[in-house]
Biopython code that builds the backbone (N, CA, C, O; Angstrom):
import numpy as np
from Bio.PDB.StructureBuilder import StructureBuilder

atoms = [
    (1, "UNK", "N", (82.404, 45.721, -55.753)),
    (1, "UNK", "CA", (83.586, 45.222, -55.094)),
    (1, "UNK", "C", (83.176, 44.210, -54.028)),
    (1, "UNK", "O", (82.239, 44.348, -53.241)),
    (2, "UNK", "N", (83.877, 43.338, -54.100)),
    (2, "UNK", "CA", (83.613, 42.045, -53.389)),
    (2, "UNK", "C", (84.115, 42.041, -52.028)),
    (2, "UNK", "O", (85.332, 42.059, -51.846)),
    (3, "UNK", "N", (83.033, 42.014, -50.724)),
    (3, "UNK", "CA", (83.916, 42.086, -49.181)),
    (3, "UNK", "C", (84.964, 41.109, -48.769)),
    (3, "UNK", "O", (85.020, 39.997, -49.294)),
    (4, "UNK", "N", (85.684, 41.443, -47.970)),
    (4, "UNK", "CA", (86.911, 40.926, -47.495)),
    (4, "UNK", "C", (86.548, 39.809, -46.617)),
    (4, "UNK", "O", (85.348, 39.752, -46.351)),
    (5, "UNK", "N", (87.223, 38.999, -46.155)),
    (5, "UNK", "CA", (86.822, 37.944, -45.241)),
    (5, "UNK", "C", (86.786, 38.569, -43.492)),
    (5, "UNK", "O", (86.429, 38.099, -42.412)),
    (6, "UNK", "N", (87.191, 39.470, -43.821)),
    (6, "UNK", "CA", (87.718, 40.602, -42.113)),
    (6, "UNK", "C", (85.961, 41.354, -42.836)),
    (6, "UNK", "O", (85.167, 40.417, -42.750)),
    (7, "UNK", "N", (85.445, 42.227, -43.259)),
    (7, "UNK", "CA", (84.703, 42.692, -43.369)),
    (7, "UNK", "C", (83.394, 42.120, -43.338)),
    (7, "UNK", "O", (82.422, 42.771, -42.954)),
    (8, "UNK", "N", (83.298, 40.605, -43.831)),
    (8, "UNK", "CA", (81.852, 39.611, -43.652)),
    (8, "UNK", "C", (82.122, 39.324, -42.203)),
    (8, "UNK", "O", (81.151, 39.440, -41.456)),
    (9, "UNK", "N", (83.213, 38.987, -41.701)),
    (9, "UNK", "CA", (83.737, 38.843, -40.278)),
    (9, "UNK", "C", (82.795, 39.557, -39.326)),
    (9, "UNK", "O", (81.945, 39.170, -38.524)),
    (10, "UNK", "N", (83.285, 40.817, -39.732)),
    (10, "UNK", "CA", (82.838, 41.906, -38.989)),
    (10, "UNK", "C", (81.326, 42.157, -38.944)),
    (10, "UNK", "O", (80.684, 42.524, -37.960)),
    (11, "UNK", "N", (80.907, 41.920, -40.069)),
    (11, "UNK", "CA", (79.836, 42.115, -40.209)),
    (11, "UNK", "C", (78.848, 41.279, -39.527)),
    (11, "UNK", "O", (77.786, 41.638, -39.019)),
    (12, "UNK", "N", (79.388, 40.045, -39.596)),
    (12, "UNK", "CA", (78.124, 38.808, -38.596)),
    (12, "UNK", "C", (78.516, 39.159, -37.314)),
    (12, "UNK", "O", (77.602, 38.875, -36.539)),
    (13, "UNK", "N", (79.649, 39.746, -36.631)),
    (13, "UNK", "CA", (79.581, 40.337, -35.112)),
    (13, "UNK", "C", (79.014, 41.619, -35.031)),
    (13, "UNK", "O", (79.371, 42.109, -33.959)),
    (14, "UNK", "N", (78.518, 42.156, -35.467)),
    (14, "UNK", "CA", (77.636, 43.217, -35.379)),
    (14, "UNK", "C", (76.409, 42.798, -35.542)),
    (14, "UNK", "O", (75.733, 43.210, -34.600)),
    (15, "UNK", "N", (75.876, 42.265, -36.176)),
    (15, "UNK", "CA", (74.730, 41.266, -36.695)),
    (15, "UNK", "C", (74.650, 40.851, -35.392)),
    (15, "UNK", "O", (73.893, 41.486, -34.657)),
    (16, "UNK", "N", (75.404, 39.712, -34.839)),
    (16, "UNK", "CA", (75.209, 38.461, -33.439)),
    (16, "UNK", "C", (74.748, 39.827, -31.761)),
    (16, "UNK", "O", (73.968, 39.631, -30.828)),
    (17, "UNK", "N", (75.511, 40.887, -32.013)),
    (17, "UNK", "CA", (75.481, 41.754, -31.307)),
    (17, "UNK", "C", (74.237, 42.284, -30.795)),
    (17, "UNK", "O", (73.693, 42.182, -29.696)),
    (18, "UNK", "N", (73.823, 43.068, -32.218)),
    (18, "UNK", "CA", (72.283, 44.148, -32.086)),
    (18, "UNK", "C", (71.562, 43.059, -31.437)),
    (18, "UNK", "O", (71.033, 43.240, -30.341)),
    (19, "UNK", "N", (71.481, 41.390, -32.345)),
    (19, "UNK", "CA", (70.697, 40.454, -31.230)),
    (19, "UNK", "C", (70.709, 39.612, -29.874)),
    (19, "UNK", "O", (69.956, 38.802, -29.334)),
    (20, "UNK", "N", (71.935, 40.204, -29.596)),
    (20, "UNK", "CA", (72.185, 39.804, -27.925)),
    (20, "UNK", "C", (71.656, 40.645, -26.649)),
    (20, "UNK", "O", (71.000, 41.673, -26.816)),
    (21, "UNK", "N", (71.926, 40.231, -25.572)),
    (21, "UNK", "CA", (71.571, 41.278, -24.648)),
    (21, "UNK", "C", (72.789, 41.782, -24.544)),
    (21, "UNK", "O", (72.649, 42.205, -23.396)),
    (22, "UNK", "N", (73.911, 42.088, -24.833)),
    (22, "UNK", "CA", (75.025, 43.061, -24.886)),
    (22, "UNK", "C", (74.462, 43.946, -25.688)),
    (22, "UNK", "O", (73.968, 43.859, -26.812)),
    (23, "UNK", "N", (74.688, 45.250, -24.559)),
    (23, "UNK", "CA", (74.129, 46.993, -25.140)),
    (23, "UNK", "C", (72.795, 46.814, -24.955)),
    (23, "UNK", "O", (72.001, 47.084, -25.855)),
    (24, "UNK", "N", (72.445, 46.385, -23.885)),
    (24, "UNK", "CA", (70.823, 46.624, -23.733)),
    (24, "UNK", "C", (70.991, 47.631, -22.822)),
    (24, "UNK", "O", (71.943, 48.143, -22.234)),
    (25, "UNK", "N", (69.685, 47.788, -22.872)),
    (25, "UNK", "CA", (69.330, 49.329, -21.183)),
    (25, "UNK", "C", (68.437, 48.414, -20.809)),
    (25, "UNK", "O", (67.505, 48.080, -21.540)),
    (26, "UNK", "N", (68.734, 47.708, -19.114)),
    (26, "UNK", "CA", (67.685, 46.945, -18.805)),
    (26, "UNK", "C", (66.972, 48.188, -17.922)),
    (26, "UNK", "O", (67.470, 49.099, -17.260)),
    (27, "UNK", "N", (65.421, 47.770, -18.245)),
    (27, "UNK", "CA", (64.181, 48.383, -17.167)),
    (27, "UNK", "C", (63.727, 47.003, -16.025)),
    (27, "UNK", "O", (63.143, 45.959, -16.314)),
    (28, "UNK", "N", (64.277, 47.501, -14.584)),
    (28, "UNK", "CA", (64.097, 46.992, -13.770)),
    (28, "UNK", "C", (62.646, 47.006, -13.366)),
    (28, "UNK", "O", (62.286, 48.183, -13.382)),
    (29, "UNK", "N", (61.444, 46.050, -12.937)),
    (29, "UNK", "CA", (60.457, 46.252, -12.703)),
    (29, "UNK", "C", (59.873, 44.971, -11.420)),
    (29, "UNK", "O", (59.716, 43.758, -11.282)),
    (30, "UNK", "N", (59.751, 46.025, -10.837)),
    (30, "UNK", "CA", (59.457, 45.651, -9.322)),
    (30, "UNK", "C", (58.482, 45.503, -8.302)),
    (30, "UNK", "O", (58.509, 44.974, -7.191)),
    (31, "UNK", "N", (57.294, 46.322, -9.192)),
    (31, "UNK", "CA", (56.204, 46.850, -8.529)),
    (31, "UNK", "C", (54.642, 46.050, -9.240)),
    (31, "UNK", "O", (54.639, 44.965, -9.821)),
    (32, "UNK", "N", (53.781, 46.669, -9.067)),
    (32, "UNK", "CA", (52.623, 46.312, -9.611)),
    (32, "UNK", "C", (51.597, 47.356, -10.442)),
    (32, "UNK", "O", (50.434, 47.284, -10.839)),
    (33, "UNK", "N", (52.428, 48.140, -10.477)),
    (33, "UNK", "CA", (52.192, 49.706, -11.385)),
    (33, "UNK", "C", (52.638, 49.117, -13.030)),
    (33, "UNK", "O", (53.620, 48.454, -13.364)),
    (34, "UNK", "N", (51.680, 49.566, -13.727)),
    (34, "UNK", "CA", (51.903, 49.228, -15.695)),
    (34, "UNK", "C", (53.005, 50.044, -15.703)),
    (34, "UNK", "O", (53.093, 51.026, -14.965)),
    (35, "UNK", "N", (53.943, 49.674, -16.567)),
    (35, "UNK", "CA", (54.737, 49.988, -17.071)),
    (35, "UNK", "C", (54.164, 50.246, -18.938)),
    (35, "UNK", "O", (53.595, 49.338, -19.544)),
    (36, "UNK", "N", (54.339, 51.057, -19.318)),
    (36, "UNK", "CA", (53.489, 51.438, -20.514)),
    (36, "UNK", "C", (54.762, 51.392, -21.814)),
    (36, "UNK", "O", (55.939, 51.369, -21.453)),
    (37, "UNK", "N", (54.524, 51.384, -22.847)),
    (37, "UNK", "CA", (55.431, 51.505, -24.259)),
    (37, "UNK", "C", (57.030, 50.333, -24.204)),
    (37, "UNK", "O", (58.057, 50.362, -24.882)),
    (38, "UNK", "N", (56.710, 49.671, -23.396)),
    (38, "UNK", "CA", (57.904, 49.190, -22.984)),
    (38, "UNK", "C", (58.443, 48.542, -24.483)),
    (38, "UNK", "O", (57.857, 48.792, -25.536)),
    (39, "UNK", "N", (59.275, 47.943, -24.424)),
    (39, "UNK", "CA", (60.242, 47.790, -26.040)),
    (39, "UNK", "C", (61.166, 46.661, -25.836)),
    (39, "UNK", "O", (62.368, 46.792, -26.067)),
    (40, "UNK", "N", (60.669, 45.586, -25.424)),
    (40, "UNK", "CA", (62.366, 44.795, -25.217)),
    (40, "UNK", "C", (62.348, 43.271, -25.700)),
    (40, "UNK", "O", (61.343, 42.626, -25.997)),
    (41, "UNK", "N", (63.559, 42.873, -25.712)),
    (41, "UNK", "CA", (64.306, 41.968, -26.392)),
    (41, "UNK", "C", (63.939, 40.616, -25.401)),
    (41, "UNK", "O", (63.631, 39.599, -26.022)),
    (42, "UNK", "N", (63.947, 40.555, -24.304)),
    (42, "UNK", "CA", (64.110, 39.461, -23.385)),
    (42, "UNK", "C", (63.342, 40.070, -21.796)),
    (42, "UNK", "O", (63.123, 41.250, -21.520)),
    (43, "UNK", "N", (63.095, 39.053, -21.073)),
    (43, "UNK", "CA", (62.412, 39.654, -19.716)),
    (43, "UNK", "C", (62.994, 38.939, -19.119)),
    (43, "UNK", "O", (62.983, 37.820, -19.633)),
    (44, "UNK", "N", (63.770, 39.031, -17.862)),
    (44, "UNK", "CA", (64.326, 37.960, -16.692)),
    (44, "UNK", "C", (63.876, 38.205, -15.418)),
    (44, "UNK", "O", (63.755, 39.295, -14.859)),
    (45, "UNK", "N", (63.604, 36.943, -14.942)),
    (45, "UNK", "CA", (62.491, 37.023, -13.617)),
    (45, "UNK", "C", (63.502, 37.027, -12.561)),
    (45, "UNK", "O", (64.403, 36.188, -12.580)),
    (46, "UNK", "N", (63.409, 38.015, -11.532)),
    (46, "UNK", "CA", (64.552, 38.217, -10.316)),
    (46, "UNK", "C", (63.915, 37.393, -9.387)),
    (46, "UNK", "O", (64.656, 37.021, -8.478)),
    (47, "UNK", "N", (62.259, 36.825, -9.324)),
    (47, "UNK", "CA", (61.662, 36.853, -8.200)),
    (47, "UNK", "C", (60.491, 35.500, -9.260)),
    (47, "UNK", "O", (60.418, 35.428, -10.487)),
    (48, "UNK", "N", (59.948, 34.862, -8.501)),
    (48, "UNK", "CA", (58.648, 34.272, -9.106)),
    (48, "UNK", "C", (57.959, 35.603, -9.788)),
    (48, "UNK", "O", (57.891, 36.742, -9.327)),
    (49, "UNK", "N", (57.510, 35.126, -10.933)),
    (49, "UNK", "CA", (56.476, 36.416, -11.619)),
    (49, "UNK", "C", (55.308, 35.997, -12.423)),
    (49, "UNK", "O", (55.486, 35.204, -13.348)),
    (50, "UNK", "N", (54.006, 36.503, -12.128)),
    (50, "UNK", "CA", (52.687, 36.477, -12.565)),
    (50, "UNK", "C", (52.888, 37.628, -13.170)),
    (50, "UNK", "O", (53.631, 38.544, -12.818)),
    (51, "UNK", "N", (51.941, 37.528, -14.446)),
    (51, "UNK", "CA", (51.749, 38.738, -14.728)),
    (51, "UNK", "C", (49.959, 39.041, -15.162)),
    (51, "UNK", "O", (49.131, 38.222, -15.560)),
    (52, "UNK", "N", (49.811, 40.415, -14.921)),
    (52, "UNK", "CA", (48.566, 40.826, -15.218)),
    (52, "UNK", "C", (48.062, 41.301, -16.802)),
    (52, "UNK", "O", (47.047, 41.057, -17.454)),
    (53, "UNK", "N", (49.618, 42.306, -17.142)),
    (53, "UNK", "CA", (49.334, 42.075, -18.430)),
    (53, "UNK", "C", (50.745, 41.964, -19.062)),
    (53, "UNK", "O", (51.528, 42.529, -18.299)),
    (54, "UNK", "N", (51.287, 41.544, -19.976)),
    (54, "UNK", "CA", (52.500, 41.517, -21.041)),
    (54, "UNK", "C", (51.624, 41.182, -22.458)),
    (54, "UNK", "O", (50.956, 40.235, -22.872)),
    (55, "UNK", "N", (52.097, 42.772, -23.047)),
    (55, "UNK", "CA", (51.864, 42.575, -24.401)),
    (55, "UNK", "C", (53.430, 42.203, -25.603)),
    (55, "UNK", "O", (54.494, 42.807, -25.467)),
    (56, "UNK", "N", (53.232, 41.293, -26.514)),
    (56, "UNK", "CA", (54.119, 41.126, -27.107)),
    (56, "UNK", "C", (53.816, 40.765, -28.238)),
    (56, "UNK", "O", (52.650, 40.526, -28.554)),
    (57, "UNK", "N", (54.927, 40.651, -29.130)),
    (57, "UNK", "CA", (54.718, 40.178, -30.424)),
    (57, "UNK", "C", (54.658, 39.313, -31.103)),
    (57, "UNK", "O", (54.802, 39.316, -32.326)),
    (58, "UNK", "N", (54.314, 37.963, -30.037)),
    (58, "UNK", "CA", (54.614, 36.758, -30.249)),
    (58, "UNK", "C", (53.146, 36.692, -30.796)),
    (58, "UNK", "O", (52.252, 37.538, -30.800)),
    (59, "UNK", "N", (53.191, 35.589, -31.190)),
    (59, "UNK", "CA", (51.995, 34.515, -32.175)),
    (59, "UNK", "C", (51.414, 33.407, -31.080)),
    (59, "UNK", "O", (52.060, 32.833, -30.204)),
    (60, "UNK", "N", (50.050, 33.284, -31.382)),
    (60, "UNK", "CA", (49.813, 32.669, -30.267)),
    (60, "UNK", "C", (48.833, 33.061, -28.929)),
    (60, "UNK", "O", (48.312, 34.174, -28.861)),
    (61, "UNK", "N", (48.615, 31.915, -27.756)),
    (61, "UNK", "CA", (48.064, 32.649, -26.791)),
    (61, "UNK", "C", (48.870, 33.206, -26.000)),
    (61, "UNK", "O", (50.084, 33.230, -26.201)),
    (62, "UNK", "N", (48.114, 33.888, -24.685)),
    (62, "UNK", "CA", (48.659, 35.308, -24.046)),
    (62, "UNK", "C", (49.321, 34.010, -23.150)),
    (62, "UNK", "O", (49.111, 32.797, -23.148)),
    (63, "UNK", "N", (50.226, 34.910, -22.397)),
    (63, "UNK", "CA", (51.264, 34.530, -21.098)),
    (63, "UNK", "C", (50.607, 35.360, -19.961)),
    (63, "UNK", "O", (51.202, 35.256, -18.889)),
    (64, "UNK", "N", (49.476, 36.187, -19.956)),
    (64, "UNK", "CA", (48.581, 36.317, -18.604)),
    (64, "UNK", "C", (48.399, 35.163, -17.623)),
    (64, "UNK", "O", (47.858, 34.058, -17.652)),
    (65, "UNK", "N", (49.018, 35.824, -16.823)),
    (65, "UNK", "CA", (48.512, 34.467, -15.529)),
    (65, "UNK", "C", (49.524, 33.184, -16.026)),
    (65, "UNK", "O", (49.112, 32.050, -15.782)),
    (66, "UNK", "N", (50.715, 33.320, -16.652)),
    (66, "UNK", "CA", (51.728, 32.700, -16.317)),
    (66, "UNK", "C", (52.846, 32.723, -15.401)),
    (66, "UNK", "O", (52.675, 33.569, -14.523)),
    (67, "UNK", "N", (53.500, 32.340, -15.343)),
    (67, "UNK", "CA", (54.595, 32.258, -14.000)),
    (67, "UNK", "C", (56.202, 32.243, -14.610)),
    (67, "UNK", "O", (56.487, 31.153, -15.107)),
    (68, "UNK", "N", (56.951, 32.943, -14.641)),
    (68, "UNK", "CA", (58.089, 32.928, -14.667)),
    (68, "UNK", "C", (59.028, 33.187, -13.770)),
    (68, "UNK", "O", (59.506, 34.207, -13.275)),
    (69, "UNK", "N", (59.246, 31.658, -13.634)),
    (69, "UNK", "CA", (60.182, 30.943, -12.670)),
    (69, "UNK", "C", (61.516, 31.988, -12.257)),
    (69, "UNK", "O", (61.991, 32.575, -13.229)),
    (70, "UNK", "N", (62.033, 32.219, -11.185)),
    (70, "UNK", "CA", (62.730, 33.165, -10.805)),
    (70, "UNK", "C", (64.453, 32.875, -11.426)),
    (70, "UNK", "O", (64.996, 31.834, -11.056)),
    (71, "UNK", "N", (64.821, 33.328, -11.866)),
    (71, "UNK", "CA", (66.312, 32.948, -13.009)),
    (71, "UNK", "C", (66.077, 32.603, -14.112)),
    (71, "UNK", "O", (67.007, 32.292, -14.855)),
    (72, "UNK", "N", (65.006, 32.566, -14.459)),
    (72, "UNK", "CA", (64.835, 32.407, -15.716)),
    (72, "UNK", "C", (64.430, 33.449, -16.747)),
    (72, "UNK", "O", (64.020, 34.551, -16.381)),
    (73, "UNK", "N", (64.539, 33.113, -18.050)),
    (73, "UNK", "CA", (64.640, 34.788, -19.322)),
    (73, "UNK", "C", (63.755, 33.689, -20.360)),
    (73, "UNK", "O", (64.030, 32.541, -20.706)),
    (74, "UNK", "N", (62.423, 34.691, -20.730)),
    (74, "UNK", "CA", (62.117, 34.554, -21.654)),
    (74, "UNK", "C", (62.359, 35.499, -22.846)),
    (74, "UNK", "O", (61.901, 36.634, -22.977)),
    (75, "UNK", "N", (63.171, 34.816, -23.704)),
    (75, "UNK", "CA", (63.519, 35.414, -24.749)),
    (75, "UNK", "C", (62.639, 35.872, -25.484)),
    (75, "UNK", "O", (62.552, 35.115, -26.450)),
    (76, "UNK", "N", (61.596, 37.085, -25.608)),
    (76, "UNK", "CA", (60.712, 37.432, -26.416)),
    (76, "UNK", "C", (59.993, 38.428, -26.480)),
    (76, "UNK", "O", (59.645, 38.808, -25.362)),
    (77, "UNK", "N", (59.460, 39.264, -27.638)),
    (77, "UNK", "CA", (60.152, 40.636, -28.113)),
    (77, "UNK", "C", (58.484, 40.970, -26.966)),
    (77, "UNK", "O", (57.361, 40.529, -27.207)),
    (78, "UNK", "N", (58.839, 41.731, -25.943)),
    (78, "UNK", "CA", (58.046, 42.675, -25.695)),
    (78, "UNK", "C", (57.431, 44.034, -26.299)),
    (78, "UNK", "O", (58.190, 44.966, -26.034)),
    (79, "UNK", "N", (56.517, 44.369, -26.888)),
    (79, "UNK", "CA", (56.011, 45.084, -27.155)),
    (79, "UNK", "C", (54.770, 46.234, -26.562)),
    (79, "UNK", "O", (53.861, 46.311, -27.389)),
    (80, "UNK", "N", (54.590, 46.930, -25.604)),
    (80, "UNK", "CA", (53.423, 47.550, -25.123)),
    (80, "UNK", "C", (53.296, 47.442, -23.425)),
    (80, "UNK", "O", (54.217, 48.022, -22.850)),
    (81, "UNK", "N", (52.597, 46.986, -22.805)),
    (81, "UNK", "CA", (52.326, 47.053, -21.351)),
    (81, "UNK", "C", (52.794, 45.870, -20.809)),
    (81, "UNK", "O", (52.401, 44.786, -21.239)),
    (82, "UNK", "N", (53.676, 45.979, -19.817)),
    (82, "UNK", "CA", (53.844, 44.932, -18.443)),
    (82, "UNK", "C", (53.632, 45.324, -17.057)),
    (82, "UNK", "O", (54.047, 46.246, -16.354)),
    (83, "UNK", "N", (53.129, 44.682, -16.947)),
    (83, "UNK", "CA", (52.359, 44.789, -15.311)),
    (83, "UNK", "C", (51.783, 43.413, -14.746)),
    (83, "UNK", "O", (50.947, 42.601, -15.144)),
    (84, "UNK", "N", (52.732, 43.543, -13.482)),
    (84, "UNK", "CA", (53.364, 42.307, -12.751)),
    (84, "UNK", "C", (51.535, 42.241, -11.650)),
    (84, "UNK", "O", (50.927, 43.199, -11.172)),
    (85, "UNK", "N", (51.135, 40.603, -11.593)),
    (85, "UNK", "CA", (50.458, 40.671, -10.402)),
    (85, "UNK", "C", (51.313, 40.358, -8.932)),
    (85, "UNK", "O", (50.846, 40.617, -7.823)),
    (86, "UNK", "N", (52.810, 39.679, -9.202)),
    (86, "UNK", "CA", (53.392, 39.414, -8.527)),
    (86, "UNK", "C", (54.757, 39.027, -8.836)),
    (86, "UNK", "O", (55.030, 38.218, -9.722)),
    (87, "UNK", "N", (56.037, 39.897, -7.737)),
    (87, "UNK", "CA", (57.478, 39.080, -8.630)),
    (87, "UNK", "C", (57.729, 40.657, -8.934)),
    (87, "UNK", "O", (56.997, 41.647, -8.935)),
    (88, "UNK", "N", (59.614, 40.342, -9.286)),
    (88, "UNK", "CA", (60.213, 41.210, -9.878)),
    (88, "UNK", "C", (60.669, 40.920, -11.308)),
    (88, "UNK", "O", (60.501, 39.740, -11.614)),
    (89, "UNK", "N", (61.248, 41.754, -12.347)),
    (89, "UNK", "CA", (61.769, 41.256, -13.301)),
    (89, "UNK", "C", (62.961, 42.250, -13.718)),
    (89, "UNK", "O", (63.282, 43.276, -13.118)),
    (90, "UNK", "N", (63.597, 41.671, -14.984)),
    (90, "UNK", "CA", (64.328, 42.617, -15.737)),
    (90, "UNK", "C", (63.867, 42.566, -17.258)),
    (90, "UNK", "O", (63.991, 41.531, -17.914)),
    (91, "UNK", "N", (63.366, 43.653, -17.751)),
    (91, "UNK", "CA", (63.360, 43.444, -19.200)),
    (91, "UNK", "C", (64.423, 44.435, -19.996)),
    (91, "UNK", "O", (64.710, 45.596, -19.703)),
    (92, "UNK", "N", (64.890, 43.675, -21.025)),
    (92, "UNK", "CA", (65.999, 43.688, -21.840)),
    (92, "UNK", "C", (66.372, 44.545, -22.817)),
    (92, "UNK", "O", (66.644, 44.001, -23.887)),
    (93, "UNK", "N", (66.466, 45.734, -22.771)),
    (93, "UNK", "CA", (65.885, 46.778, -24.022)),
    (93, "UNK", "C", (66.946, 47.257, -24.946)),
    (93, "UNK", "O", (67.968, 47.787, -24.512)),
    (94, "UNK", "N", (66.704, 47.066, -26.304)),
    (94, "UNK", "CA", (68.194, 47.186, -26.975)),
    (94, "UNK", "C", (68.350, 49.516, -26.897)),
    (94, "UNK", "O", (67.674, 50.422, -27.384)),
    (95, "UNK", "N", (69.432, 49.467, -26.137)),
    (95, "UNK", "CA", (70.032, 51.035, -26.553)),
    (95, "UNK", "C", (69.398, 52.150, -27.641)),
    (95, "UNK", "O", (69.112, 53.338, -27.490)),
    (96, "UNK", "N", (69.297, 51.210, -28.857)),
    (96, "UNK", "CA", (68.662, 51.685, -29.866)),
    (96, "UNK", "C", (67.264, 52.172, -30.048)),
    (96, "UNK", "O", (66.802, 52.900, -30.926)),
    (97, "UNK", "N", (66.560, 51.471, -28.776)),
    (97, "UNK", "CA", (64.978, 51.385, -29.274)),
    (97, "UNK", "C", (64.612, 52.202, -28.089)),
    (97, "UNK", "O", (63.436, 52.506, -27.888)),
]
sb = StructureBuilder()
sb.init_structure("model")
sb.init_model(0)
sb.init_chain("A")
sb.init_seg("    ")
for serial, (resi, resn, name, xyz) in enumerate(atoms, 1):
    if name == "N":
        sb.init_residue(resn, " ", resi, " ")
    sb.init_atom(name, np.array(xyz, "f"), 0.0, 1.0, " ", f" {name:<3s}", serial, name[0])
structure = sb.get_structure()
């Protein structure tokens, strides 16, 4: 049976959803203590931020000893340890995970 135009509808807003930051659980991180298993979608810098370590799943070289500019979100899938040398952040964690 062939879907409805309300049902493909529906379906790409659920789709656009799971990949937004709507329904995340953000983990606020503030300190200079690892944060361990972390899981998220996006990181947003409250404060200038260095970091010591961010593991992720990106391709490529590391973002150690990069700087993310304070208002700004890097969109990209965290996977494993963050730990700030300096700066606050928010990372983005979908509900689900």
């Amino acid at each position: 049976m062939a879907k409805t135009e309300l049902q493909i509808l529906q379906d790409r807003v659920q789709e656009l959803m799971s990949k937004s930051l709507t329904g995340t659980k953000p983990l606020v991180i503030t300190g200079t203590v690892a944060n361990l298993n972390v899981n998220g979608l996006a990181i947003y810098a409250i404060a200038d931020t260095t970091f010591t370590t961010l593991e992720t799943s990106a391709d490529g070289d590391t973002l150690v000893g990069q700087t993310l500019s304070a208002g700004h979100i890097w969109y990209i899938p965290i996977e494993g340890t963050v730990k700030l040398a300096t700066g606050s952040v928010i990372v983005y964690r979908h509900t689900n995970v």
